[in-house]
matplotlib code that plots the C-alpha trace (Angstrom):
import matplotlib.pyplot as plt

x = [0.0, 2.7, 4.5, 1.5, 1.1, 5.0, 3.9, 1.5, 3.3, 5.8, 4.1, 1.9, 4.8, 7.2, 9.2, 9.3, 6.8, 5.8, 7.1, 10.4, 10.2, 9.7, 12.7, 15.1, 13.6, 14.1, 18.1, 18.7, 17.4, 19.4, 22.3, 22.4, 21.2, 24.8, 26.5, 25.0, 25.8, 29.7, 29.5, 28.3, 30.9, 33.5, 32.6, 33.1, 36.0, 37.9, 36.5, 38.0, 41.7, 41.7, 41.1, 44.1, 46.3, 46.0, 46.5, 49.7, 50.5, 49.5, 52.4, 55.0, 54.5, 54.5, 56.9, 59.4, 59.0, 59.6, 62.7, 64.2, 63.7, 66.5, 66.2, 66.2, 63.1, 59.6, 57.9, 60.0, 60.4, 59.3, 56.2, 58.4, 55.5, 57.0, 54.2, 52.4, 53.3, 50.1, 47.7, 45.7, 43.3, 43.0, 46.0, 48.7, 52.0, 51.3, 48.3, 47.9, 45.4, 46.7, 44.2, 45.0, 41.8, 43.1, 42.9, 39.7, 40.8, 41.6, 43.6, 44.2, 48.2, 48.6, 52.5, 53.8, 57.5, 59.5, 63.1, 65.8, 63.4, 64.4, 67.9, 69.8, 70.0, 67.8, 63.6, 60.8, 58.2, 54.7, 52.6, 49.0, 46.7, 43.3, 40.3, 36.3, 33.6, 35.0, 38.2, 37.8, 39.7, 43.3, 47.1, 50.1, 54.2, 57.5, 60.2, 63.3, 65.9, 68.9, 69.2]
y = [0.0, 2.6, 1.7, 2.2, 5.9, 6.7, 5.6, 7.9, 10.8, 10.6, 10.2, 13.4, 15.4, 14.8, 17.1, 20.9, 23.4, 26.1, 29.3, 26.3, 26.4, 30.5, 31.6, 29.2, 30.6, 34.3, 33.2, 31.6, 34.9, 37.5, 34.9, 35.1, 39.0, 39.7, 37.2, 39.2, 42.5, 41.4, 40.1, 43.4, 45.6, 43.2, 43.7, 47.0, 47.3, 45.2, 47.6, 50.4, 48.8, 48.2, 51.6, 52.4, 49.6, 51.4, 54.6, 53.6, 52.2, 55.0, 57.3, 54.4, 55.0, 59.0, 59.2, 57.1, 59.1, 62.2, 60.7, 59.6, 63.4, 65.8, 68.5, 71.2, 69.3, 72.0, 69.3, 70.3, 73.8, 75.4, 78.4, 80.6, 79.3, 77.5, 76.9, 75.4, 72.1, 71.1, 72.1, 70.1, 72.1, 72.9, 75.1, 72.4, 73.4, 70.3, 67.7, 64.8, 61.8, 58.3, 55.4, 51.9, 49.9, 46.6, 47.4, 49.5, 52.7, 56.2, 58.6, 62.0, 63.3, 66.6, 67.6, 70.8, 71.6, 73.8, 74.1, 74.4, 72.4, 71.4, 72.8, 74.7, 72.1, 70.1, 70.2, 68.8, 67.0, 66.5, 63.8, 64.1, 61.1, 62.0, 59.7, 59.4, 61.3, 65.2, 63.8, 63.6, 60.4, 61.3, 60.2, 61.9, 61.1, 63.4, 62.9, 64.7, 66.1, 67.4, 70.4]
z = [0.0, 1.4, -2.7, -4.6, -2.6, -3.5, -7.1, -7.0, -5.6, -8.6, -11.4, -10.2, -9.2, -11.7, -14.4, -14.1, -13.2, -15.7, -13.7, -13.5, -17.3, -17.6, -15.2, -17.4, -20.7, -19.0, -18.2, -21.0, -23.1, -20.9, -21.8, -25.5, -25.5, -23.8, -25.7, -28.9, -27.4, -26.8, -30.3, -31.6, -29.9, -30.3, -34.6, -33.8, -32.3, -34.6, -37.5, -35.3, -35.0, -39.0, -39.4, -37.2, -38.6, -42.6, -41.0, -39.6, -43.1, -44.4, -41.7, -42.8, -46.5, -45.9, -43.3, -45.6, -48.8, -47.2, -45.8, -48.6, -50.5, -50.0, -47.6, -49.8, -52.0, -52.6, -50.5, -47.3, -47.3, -44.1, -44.3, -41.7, -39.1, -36.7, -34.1, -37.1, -36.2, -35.0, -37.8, -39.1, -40.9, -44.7, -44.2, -43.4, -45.2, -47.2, -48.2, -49.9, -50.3, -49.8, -51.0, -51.2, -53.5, -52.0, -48.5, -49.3, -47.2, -48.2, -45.8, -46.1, -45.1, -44.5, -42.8, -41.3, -41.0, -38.5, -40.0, -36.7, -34.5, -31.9, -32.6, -35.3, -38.3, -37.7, -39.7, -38.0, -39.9, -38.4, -40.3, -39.8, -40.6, -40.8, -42.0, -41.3, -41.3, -41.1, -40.8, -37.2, -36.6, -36.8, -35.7, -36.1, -36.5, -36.4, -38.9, -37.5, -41.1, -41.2, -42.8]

ax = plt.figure().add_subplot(projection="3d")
ax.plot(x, y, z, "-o")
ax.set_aspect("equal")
plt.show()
């Protein structure tokens, strides 16, 4: 008698309640929501670093064909500003557009030059990377001459 009421008690109690069955649905969903989140930030984040990556390609290849031109070249003559180092506006001693159609990117350089900075002899060379919308992402690079 006392089996058949265990029996009894089993079969009527057993597997998962519904609110059982909503709460693990409810974790479960919160789960993959921040999994999908991470995913989603983590897309854009690597998007970010390429960017970054071809615009220090983009320094290299700049920064090494300035150094390789003589000092006295039209593409490193000074404007007689020397606090114009920093400019990176439309009136940058010089501009120019790098683009590479394999790598999909297009930068734009621009590059201001103090000549006897930091000491006599010596031109300083600001590289200014700037790409995006408005230009507003940007990194820059000094190349250091000698006169």
């Amino acid at each position: 008698m006392n089996n058949n009421k265990s029996q009894n008690y089993k079969k009527f109690h057993a597997g998962f309640t519904l609110v059982e069955i909503l709460v693990s649905i409810t974790v479960l969903t919160l789960g993959v929501l921040a999994v999908s989140q991470m995913t989603l930030i983590g897309t854009r984040v690597s998007s970010i670093n390429k960017q970054r990556i071809y615009a220090r390609v983009a320094v290299a290849r700049v920064f090494e064909n300035l150094n390789n031109l003589p000092s006295s070249n039209s593409l490193l003559v000074d404007d007689g500003d020397p606090n114009d180092l920093n400019d990176m506006s439309t009136t940058a001693d010089y501009s120019q557009i790098i683009e590479d159609m394999t790598a999909n990117y297009r930068y734009q350089a621009r590059w201001n030059i103090a000549d006897n900075t930091p000491e006599a002899n010596l031109k300083t060379i600001r590289i200014h990377i700037l790409w995006g919308a408005n230009r507003k992402h940007h990194i820059s690079s000094d190349l250091i001459k000698r006169m």
